[in-house]
mmCIF file as Biopython writes it, N, C-alpha, C and O atoms, coordinates in Angstrom:
data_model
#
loop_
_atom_site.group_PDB
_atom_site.id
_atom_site.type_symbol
_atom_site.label_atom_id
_atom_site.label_alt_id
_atom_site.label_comp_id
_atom_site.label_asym_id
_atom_site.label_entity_id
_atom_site.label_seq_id
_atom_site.pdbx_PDB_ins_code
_atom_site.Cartn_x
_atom_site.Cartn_y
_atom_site.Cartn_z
_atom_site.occupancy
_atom_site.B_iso_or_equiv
_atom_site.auth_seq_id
_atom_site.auth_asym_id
_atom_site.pdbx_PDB_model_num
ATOM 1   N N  . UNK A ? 1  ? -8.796  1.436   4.913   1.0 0.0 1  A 1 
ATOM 2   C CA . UNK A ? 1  ? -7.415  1.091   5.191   1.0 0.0 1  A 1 
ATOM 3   C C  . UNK A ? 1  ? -6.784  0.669   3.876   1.0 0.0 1  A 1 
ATOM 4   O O  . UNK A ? 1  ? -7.413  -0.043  3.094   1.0 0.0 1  A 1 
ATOM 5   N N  . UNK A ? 2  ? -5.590  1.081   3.624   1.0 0.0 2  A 1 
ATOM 6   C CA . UNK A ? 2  ? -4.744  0.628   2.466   1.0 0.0 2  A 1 
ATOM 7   C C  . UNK A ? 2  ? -3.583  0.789   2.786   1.0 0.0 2  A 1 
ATOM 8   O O  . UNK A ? 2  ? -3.180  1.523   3.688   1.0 0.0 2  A 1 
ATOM 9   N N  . UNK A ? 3  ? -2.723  -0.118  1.826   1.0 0.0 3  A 1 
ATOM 10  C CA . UNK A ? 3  ? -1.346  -0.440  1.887   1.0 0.0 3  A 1 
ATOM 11  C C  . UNK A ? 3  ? -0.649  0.305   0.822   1.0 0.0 3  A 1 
ATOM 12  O O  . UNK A ? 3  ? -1.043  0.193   -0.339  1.0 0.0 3  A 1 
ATOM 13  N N  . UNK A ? 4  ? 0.459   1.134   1.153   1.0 0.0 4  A 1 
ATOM 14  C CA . UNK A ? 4  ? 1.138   1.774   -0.284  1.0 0.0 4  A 1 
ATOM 15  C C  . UNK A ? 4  ? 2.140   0.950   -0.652  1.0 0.0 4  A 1 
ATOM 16  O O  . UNK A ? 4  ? 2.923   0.583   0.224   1.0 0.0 4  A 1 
ATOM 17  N N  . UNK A ? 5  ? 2.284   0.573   -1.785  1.0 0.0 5  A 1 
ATOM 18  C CA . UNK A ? 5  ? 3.695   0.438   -2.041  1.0 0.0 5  A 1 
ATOM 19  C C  . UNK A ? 5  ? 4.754   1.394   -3.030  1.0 0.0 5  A 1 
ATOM 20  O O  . UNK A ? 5  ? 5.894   1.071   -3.367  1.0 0.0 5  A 1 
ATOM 21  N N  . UNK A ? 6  ? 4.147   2.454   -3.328  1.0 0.0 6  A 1 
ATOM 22  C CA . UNK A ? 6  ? 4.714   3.717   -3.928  1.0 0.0 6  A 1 
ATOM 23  C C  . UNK A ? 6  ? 4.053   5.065   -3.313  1.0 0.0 6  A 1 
ATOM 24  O O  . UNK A ? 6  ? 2.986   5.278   -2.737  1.0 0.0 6  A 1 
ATOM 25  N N  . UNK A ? 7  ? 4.714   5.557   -3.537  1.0 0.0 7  A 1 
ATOM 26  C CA . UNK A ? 7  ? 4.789   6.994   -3.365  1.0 0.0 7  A 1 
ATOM 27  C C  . UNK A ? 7  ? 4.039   7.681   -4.365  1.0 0.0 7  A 1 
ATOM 28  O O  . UNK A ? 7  ? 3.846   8.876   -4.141  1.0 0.0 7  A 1 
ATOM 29  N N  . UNK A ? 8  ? 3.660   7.292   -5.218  1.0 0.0 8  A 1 
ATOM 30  C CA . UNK A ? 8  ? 2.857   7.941   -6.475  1.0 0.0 8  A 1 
ATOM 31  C C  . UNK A ? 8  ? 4.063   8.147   -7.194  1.0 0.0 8  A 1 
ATOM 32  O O  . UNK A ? 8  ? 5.263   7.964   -6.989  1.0 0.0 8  A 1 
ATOM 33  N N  . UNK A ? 9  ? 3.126   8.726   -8.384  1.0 0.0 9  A 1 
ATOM 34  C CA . UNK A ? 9  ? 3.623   9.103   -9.939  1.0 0.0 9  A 1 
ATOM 35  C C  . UNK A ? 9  ? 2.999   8.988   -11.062 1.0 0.0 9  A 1 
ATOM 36  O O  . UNK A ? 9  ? 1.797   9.250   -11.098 1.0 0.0 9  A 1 
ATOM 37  N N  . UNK A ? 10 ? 3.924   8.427   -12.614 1.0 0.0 10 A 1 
ATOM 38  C CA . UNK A ? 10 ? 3.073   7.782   -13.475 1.0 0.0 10 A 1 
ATOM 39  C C  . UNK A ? 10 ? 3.325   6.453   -13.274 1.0 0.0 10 A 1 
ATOM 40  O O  . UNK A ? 10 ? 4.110   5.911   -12.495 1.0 0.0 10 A 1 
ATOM 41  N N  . UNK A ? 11 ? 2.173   5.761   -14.481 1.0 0.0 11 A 1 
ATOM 42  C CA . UNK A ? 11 ? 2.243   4.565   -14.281 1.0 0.0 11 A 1 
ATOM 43  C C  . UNK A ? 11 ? 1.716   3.542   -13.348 1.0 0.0 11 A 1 
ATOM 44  O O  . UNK A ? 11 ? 1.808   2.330   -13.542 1.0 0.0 11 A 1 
ATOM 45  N N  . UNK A ? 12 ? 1.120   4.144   -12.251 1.0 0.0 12 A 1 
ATOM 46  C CA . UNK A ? 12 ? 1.196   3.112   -10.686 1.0 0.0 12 A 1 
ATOM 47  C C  . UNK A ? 12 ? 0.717   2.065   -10.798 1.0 0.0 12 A 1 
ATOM 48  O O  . UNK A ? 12 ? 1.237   1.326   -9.961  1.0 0.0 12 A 1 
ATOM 49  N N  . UNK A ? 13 ? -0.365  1.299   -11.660 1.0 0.0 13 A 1 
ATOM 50  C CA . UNK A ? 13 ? -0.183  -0.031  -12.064 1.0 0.0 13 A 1 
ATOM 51  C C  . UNK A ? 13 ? 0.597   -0.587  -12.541 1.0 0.0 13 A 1 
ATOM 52  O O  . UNK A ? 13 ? 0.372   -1.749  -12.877 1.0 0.0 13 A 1 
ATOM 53  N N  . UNK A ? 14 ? 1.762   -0.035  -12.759 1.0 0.0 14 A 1 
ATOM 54  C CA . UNK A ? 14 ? 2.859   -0.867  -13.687 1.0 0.0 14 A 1 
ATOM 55  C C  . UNK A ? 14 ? 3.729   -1.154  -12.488 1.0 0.0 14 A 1 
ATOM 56  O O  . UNK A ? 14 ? 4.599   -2.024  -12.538 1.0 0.0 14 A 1 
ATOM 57  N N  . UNK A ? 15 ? 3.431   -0.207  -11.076 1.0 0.0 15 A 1 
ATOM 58  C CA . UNK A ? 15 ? 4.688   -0.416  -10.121 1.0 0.0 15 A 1 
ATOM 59  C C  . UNK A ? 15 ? 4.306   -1.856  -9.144  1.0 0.0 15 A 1 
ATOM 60  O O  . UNK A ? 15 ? 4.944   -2.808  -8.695  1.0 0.0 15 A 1 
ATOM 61  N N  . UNK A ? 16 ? 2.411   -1.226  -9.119  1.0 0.0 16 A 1 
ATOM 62  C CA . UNK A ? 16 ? 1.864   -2.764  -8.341  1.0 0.0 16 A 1 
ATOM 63  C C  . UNK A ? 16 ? 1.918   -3.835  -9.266  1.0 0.0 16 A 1 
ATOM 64  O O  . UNK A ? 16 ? 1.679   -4.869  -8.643  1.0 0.0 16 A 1 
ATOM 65  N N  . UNK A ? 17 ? 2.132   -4.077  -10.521 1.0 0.0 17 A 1 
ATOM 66  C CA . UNK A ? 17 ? 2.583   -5.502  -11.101 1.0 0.0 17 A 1 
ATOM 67  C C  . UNK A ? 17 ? 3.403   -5.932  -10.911 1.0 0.0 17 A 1 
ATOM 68  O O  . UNK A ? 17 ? 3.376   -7.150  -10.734 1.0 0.0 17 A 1 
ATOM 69  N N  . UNK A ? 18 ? 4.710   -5.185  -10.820 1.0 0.0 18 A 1 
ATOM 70  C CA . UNK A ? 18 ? 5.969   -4.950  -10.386 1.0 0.0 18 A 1 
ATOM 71  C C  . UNK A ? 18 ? 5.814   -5.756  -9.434  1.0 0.0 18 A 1 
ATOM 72  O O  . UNK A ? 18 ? 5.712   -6.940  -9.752  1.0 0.0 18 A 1 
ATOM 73  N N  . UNK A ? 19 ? 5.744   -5.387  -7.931  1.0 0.0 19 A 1 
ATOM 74  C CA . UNK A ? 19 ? 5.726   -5.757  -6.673  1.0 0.0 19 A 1 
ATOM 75  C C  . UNK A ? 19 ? 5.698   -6.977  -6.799  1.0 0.0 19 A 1 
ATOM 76  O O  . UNK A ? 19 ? 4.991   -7.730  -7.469  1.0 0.0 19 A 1 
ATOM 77  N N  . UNK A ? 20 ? 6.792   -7.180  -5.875  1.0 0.0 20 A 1 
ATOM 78  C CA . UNK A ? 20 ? 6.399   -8.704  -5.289  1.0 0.0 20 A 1 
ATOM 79  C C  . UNK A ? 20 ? 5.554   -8.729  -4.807  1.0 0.0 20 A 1 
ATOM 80  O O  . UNK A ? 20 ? 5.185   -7.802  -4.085  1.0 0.0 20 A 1 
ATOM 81  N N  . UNK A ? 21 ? 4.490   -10.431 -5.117  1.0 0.0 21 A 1 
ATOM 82  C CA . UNK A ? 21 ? 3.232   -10.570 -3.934  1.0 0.0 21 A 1 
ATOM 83  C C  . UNK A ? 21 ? 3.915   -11.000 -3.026  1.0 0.0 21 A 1 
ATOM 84  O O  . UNK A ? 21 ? 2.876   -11.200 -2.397  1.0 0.0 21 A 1 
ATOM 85  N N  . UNK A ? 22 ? 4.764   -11.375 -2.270  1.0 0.0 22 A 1 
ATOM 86  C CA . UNK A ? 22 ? 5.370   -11.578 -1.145  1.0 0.0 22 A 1 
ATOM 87  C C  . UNK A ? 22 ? 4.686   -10.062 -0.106  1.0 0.0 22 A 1 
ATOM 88  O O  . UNK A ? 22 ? 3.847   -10.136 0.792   1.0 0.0 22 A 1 
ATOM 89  N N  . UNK A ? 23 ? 5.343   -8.873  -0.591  1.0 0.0 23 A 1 
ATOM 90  C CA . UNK A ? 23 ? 5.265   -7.881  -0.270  1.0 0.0 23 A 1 
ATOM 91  C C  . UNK A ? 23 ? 3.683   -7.326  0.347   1.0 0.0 23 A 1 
ATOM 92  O O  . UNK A ? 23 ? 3.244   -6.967  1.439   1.0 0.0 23 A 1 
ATOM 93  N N  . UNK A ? 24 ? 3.004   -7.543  -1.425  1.0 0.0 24 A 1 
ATOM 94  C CA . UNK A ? 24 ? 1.425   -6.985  -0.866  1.0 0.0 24 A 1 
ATOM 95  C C  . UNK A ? 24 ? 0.907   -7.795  -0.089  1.0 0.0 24 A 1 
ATOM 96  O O  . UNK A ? 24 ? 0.055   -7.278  0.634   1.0 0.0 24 A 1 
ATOM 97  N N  . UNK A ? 25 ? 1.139   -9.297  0.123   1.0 0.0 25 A 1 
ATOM 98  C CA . UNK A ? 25 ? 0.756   -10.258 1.694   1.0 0.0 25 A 1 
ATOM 99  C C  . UNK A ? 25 ? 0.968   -10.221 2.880   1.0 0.0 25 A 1 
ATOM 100 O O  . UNK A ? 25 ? 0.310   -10.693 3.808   1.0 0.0 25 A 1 
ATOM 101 N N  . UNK A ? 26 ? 1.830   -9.697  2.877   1.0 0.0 26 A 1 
ATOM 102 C CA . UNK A ? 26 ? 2.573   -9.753  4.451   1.0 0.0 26 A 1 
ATOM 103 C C  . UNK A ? 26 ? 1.998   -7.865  4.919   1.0 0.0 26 A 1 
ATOM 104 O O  . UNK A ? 26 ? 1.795   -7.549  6.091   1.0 0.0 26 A 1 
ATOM 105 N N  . UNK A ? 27 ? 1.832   -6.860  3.731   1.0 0.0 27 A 1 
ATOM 106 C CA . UNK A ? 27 ? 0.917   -6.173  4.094   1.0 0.0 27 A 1 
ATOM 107 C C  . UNK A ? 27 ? -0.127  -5.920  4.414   1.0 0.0 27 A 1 
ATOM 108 O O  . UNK A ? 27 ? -0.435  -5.076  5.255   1.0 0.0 27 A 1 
ATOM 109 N N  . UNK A ? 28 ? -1.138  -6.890  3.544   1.0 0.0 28 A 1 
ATOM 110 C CA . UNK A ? 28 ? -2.090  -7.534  3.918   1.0 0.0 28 A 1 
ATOM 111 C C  . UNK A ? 28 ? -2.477  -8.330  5.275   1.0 0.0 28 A 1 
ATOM 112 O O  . UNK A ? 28 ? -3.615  -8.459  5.727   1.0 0.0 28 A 1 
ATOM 113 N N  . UNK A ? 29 ? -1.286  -8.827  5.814   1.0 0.0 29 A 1 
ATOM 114 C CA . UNK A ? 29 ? -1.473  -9.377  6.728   1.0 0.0 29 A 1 
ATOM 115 C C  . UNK A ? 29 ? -0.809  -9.291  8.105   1.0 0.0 29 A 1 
ATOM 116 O O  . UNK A ? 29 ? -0.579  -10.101 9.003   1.0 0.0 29 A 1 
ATOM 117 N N  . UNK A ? 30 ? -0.532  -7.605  7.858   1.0 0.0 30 A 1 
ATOM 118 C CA . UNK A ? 30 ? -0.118  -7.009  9.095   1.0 0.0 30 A 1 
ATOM 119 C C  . UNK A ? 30 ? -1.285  -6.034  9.318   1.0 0.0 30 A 1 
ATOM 120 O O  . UNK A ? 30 ? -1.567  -5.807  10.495  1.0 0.0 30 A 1 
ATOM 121 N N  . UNK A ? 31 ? -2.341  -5.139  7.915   1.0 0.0 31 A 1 
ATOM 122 C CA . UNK A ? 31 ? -3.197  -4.903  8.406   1.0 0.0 31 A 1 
ATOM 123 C C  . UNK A ? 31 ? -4.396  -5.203  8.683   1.0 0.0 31 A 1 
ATOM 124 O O  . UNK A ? 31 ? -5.332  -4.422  8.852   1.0 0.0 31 A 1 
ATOM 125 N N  . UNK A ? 32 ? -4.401  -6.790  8.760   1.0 0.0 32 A 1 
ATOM 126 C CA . UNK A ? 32 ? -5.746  -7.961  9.182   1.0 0.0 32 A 1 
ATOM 127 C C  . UNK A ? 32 ? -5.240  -8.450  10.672  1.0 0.0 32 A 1 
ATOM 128 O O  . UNK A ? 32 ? -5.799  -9.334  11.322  1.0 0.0 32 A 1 
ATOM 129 N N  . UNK A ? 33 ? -4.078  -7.711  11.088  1.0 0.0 33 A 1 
ATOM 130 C CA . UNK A ? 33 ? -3.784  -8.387  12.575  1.0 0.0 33 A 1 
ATOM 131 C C  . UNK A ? 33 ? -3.835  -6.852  13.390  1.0 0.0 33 A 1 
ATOM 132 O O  . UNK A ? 33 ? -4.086  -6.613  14.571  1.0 0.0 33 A 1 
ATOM 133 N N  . UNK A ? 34 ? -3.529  -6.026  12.378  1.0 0.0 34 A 1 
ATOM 134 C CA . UNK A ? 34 ? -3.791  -4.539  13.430  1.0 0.0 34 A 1 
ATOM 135 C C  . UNK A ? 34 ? -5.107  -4.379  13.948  1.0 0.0 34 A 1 
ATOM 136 O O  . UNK A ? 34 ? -5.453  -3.969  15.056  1.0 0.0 34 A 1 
ATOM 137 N N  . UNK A ? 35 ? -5.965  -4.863  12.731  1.0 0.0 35 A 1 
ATOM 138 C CA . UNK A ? 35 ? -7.373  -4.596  12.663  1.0 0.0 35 A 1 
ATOM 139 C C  . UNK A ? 35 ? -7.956  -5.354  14.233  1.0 0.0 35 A 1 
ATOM 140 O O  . UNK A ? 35 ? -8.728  -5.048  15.142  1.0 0.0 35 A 1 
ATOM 141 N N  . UNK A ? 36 ? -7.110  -6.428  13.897  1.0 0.0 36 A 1 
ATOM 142 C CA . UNK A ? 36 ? -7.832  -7.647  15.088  1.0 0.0 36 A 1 
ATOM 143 C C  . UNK A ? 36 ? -7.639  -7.213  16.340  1.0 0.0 36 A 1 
ATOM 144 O O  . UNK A ? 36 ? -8.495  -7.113  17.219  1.0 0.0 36 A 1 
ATOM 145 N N  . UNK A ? 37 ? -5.818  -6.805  16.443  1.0 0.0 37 A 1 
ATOM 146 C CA . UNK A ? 37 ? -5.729  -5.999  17.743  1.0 0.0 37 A 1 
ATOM 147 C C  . UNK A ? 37 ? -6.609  -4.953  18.283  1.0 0.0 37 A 1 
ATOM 148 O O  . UNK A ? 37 ? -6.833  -4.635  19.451  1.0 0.0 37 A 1 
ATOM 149 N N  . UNK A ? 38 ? -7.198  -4.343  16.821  1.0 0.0 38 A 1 
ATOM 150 C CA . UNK A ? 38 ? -7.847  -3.292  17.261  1.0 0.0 38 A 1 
ATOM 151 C C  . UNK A ? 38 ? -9.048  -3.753  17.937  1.0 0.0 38 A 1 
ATOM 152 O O  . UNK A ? 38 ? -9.241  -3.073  18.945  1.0 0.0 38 A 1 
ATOM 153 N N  . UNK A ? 39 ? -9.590  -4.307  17.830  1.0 0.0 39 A 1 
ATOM 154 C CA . UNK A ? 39 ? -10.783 -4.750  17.523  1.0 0.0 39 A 1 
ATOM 155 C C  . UNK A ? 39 ? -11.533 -5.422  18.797  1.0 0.0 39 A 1 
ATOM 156 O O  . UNK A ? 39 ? -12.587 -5.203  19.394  1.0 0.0 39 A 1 
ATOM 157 N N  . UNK A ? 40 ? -10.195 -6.581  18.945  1.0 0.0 40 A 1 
ATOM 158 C CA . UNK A ? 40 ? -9.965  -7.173  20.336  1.0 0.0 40 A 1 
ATOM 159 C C  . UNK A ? 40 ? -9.751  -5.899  21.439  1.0 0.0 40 A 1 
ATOM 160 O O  . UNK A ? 40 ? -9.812  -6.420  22.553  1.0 0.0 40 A 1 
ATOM 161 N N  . UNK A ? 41 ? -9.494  -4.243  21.593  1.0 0.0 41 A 1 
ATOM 162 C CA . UNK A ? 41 ? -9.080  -4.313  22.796  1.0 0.0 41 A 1 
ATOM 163 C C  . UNK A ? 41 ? -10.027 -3.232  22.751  1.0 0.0 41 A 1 
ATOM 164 O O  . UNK A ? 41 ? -10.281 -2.698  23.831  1.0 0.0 41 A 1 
ATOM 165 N N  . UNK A ? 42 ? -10.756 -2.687  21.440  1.0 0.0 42 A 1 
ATOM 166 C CA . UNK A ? 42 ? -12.369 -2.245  22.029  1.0 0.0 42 A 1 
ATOM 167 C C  . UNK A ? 42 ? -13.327 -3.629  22.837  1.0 0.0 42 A 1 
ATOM 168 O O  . UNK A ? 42 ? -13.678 -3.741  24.012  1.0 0.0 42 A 1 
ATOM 169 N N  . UNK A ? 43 ? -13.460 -4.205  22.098  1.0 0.0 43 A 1 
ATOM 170 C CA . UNK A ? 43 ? -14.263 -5.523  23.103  1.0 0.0 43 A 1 
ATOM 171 C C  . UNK A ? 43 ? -13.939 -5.065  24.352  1.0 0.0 43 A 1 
ATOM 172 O O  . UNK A ? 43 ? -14.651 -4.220  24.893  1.0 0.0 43 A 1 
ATOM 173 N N  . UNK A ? 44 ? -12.832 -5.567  24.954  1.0 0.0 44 A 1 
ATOM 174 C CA . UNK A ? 44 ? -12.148 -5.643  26.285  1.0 0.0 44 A 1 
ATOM 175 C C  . UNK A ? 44 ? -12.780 -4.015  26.718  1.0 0.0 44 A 1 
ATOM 176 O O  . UNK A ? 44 ? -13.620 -4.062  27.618  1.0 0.0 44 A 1 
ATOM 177 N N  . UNK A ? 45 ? -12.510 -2.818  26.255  1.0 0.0 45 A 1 
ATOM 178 C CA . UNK A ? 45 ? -13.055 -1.931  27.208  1.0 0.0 45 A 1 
ATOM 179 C C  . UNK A ? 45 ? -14.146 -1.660  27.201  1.0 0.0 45 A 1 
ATOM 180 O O  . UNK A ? 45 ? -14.386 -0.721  27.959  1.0 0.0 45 A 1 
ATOM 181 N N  . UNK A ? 46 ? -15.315 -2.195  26.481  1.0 0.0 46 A 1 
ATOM 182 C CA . UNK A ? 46 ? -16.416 -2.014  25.880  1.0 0.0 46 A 1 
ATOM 183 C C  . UNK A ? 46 ? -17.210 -2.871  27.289  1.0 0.0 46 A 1 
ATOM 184 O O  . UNK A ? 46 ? -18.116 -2.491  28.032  1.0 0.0 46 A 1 
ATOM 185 N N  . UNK A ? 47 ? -16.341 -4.290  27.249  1.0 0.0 47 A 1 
ATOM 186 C CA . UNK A ? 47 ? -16.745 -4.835  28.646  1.0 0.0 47 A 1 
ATOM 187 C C  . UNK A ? 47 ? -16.468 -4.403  30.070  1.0 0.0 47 A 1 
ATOM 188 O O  . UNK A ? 47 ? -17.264 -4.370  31.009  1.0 0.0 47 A 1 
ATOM 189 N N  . UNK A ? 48 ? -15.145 -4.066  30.051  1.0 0.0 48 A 1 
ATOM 190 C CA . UNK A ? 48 ? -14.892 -3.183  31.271  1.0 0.0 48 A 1 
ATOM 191 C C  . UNK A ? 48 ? -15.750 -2.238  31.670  1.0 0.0 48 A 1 
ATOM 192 O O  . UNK A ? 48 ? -16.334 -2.223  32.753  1.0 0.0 48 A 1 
ATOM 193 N N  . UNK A ? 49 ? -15.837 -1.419  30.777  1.0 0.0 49 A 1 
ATOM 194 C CA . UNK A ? 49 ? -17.022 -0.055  31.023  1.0 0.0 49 A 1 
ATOM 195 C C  . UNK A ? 49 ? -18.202 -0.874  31.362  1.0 0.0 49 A 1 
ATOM 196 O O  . UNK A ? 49 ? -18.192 -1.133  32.565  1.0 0.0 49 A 1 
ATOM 197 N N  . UNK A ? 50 ? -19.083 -1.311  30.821  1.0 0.0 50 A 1 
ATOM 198 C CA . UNK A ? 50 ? -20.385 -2.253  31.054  1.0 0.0 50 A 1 
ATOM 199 C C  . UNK A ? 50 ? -20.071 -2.995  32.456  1.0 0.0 50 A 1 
ATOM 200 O O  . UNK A ? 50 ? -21.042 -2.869  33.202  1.0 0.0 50 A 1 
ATOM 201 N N  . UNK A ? 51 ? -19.121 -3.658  32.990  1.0 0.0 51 A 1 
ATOM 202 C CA . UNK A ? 51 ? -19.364 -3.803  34.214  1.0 0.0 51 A 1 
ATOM 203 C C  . UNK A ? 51 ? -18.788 -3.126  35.384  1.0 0.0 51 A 1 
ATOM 204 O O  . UNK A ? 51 ? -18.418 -3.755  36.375  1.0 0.0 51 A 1 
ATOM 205 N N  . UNK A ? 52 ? -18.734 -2.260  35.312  1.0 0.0 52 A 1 
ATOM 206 C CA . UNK A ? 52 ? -17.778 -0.811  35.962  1.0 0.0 52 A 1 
ATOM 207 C C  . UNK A ? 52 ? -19.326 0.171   36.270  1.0 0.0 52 A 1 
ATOM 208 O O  . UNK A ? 52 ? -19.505 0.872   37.266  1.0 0.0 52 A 1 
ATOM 209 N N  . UNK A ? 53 ? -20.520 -0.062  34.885  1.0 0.0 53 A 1 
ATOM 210 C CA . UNK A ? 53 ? -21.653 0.254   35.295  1.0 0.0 53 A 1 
ATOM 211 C C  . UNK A ? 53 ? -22.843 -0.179  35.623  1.0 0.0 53 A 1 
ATOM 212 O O  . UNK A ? 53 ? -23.847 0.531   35.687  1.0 0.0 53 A 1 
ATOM 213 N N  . UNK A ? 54 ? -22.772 -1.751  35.920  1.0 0.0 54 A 1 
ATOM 214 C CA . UNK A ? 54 ? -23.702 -2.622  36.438  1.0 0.0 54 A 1 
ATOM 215 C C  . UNK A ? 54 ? -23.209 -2.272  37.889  1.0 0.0 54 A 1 
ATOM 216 O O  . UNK A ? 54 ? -23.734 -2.808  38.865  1.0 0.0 54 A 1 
#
């Protein structure tokens, strides 16, 4: 998983210095809550199924 904040080109470390860290955090920390969502709602069917076959 990764976060863009350009589109490519030259230079692209000069664009992520650039960046606000405001920016790369809140990216960061939308994809540490997707992850969780994700994560959380395999569990949930992972259990469903398991007692759907007990």
């Amino acid at each position: 998983v990764s976060g863009v904040v350009n589109v490519g080109g030259l230079l692209d470390h000069l664009v992520l210095q650039n960046t606000r860290l405001y920016v790369v955090y809140r990216m960061a920390e939308l994809i540490a809550e997707g992850l969780t969502v994700a994560h959380l709602q395999y569990l949930r069917l992972r259990e469903r199924t398991a007692l759907a076959g007990s």
